[in-house]
N, C-alpha and C positions, 0 to 999 in steps of 0.2 A: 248585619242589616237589622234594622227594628223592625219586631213584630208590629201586623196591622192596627193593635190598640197603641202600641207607644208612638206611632207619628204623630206629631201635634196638629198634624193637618185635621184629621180622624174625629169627626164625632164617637159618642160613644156605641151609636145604634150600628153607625157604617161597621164599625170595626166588629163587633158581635157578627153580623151578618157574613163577614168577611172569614171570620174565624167558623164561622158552622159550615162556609162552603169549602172550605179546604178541610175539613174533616169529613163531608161529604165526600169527596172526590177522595179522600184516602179508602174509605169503605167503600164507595162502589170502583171497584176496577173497572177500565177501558174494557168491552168484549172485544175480543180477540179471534182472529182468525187466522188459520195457518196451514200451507201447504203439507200434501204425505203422501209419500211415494214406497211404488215397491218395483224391482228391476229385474229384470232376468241373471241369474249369477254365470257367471263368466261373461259376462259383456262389459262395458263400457259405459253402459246407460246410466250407472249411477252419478245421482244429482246431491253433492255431497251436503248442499246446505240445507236440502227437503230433509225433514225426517221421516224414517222407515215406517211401516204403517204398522211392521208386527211389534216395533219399538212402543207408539205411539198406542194401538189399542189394549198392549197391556198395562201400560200407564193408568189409561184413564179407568180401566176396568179394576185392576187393585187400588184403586181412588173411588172406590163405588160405598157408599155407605146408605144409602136408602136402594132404592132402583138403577135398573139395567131394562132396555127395553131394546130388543135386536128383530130388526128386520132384514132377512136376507132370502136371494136365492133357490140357496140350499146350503148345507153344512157338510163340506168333508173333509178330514184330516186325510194322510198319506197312510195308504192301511197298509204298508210295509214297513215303516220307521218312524220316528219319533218326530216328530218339527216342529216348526212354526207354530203351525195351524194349532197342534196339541198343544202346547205352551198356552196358547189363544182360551181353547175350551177348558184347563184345565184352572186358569186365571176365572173363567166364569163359574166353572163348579165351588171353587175355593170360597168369591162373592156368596155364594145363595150358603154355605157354612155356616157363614160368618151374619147372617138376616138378611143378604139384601136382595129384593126381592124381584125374580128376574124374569121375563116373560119375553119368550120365541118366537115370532111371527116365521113361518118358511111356506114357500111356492107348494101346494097342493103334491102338481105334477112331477115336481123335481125331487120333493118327501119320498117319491117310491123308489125314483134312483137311487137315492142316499136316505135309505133308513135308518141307517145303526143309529147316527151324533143324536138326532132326535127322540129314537127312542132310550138312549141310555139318558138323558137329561128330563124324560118326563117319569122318570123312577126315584128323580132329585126331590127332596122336600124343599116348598119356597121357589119354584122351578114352573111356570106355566108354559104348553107348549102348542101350539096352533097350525093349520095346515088351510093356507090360503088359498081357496078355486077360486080365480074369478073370471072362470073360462062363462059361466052362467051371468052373471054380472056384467062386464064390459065385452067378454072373448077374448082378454087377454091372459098374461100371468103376473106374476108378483116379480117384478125384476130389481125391484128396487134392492139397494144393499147399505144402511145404516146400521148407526146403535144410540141410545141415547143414555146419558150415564145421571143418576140425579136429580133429574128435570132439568140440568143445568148447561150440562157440556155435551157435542154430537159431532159424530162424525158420518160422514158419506160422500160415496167417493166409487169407482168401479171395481172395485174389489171385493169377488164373492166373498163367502167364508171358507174359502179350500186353500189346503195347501201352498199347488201352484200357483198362484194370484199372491204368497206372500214370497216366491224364491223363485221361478220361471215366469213371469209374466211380467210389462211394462204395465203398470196401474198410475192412477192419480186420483187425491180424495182431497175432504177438506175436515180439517178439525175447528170447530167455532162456538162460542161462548153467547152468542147475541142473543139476547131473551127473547125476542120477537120473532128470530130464525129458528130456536129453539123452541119456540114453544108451538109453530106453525107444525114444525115435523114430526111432533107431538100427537098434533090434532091428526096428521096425517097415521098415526100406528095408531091414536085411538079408533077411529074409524073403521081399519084394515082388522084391526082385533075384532069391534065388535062385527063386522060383515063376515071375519072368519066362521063367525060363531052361529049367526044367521043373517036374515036377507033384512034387516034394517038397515037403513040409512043413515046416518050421521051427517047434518045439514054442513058443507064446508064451509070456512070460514075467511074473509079476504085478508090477505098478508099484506103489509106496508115495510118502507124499505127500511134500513135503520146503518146507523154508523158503526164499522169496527177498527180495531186496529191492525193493520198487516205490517209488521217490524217497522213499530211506533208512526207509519206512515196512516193517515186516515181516510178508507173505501166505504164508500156503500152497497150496503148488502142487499139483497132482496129474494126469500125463500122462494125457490118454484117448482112445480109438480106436475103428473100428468098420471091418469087418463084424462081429458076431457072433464067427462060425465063424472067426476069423482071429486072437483078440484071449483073452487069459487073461480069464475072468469080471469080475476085478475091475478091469479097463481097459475094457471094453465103453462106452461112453459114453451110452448110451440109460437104463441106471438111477438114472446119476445125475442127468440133464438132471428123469424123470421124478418121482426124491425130490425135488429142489429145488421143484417145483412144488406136488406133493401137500404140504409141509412149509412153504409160503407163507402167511405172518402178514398183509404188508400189500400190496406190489408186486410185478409180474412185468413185466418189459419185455423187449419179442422185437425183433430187427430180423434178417430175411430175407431173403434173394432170392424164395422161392417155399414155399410151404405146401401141403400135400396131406392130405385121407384117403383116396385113391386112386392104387394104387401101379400103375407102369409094367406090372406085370403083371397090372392091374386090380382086383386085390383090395381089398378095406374096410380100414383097418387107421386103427385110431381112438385108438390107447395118446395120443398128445399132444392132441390134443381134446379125448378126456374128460377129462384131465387139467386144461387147460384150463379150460375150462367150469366143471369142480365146485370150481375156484380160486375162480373168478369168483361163485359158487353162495355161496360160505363168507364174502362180502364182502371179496376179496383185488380189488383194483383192476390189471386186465391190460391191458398195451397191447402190440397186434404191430402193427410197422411191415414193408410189404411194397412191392418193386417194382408200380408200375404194369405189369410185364408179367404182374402176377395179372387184370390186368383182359380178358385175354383170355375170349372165349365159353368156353371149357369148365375157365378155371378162376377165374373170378369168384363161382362161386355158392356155394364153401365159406367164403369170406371170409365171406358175405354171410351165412350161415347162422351161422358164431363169433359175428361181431358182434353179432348181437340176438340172444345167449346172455346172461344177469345178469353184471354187473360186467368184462363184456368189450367192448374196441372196437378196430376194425382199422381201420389207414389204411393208403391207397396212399404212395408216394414219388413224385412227378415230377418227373424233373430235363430241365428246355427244352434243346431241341436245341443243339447248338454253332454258332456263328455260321458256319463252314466246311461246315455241313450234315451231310445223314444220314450216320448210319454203324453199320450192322447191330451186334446185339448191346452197344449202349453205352448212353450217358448215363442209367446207372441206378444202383439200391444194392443191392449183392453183399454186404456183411457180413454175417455170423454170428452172433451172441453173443445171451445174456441175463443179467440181473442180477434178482436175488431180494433182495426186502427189504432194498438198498444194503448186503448184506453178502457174498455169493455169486453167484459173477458164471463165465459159460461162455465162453468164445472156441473160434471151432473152423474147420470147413472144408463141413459139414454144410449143405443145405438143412432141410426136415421134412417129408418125408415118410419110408414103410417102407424105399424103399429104400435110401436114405443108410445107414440103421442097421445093415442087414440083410442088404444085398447088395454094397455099393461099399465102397473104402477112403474111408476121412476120419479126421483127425486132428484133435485140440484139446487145450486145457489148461480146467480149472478150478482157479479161484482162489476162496480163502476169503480175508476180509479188507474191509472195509469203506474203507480207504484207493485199493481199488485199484476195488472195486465202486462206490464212489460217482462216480468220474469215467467212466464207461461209463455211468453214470444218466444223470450228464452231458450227455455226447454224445449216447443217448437223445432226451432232452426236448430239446434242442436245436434234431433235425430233426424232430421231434412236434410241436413249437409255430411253425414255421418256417413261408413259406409253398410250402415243394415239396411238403408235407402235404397231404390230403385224406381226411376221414374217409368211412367206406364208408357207401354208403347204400344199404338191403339192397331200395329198390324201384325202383334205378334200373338203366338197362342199360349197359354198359361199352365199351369199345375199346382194345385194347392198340395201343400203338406200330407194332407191325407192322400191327397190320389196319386202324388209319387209314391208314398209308400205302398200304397194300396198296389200299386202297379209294379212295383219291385219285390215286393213279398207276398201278396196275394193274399196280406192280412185286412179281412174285413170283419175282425171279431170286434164285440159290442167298445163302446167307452169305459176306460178305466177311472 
């Protein structure tokens, strides 16, 4: 084939022009987006084309040559053995080595749970490390769980920084490239830094959506956040979870950790329910998949009430014990996300209830696009139709994981 200047068709200017934008397009690569999963071991839930998340964050962290900028939770390895997790923190010790420069954002309140990781990483040289209240601020916590490697590449996703979240627990995140997603979630740890530090503001900033590639298929991206009061209007991420609902033709699929209309500080708050509900009402077929630890006494009975709403059904998730035994707070499913009519699809950091939206930080992305919506359907129906499934039955009575134990061993010592 003849290059753009030797067609004789070709002025001389067409063909220059022609030649600087296919050089252009070699230097800027496509942004890129992509799925990352972590499974509980011994099950079935592995999704073999997602990549691992412990795979995945140690990649991009030994790819770290300027900044590392991590916002999470809390920080904890397995303080009996060696893992994941430690592979994780020791890839970041190695980074701040080698110059690059790495700063910790962690939950105020969860720092006291899990002191060691943070205090052994604020004795690192090139190591900043931060403990965010923002119980005085909004009244929530810092839930969110990113990292941002560069200024360039970011992931986030429901995966704390502990252990079980990268070997007992169903999780789901996102790895992405997009400079206007990345640079949003930026503004959002700048912010959360300097608020760690004192009671200034940081004016937010509005987000626009932008193109990436999902295996060379092309979605629109659009960063989203929450609390409220923390976030420019059109980043808020509660109006759009709530348009995609209300604007529901055929499906809605939810998979949570925990669901509420009763918020921490007791009030009703019903925006996603009714939402919900009058989905279900309009013959939109809803399916929410929830941990077995909804089946605890005081929070089995909102399930139980959704579920025998029209055209809605809620299942539990139960994933069996590991063959090594109990272990506080695991073998469950933590992921986030929903997908609307295989075309509109949320990932985030969010459980559902008021205060996620309202009071705590959380982060996420929505993507448009049916290439990338359809295998989150996928995944989905997967563990819907699987047997760690169990549909709710609104007349039976429950027991969550702790309280059978609780009840068969009379163990009520703290969280490990």
């Amino acid at each position: 084939m003849l290059s753009p200047c030797r067609e004789p068709t070709r002025d001389r200017v067409e063909c220059m022009l022609l030649v600087l934008l296919a050089q252009l397009a070699v230097a800027a690569p496509v942004p890129t987006l992509q799925l990352v999963e972590s499974w509980p071991a011994e099950t079935s839930l592995d999704q073999p084309d997602i990549r691992d998340a412990h795979e995945t964050w140690r990649e991009m962290i030994r790819g770290a040559k300027e900044s590392i900028e991590i916002a999470q939770f809390y920080l904890s390895p397995d303080p009996d053995a060696e893992d994941r997790m430690d592979g994780i923190l020791v890839a970041i010790e190695a980074a701040a080595l080698r110059g690059v420069q790495v700063k910790i954002l962690a939950d105020a309140k969860f720092a006291k749970t899990y002191p060691d990781d943070l205090a052994r990483f604020e004795k690192m040289s090139g190591v900043e490390v931060r403990r965010y209240d923002m119980k005085p601020i909004t009244g929530g916590v810092m839930h969110a769980k990113y990292f941002i490697v560069d200024a360039k590449i970011a992931y986030l996703g429901s995966q704390n920084f502990d252990w079980r979240s990268l070997e007992h627990i169903q999780e789901l995140g996102v790895r992405f490239t997009g400079p206007s997603s990345v640079a949003a979630l930026r503004a959002v740890f700048a912010q959360d830094w300097a608020l760690a530090a004192s009671a200034v503001k940081i004016e937010p900033t509005a987000v626009v959506a932008e193109p990436m590639s999902w295996r060379r298929e092309e979605v629109t991206v659009r960063f989203v956040a929450s609390p409220k009061e923390l976030v420019a209007p059109s980043t808020w991420d509660l109006p759009y979870i709530l348009g995609a609902i209300n604007d529901a033709k055929a499906t809605v699929r939810v998979q949570l950790l925990g669901y509420a209309v009763v918020g921490y500080d007791k009030s009703e708050w019903r925006d996603i329910d009714d939402a919900l509900r009058a989905a279900g009402a309009r013959g939109v077929k809803v399916q929410l998949l929830v941990s077995n630890w909804q089946k605890a006494a005081k929070k089995q009975q909102v399930v139980k009430d959704l579920t025998a709403a029209d055209g809605v059904e809620v299942r539990f998730a139960n994933i069996p014990e590991h063959s090594t035994g109990w272990q506080h707070f695991s073998r469950t499913i933590h992921s986030k996300y929903m997908v609307v009519d295989g075309a509109w699809s949320w990932v985030g950091t969010s459980n559902w209830s008021k205060d996620y939206f309202h009071s705590s930080r959380n982060v996420g992305l929505i993507v448009e696009g049916a290439p990338f919506a359809s295998r989150l359907d996928q995944l989905h129906t997967s563990l819907w139709d699987s047997d760690y499934a169990e549909p709710v039955d609104a007349e039976k009575s429950y027991m969550s994981p702790f309280e059978v134990r609780k009840a068969s061993t009379q163990d009520d010592s703290p969280p490990k």
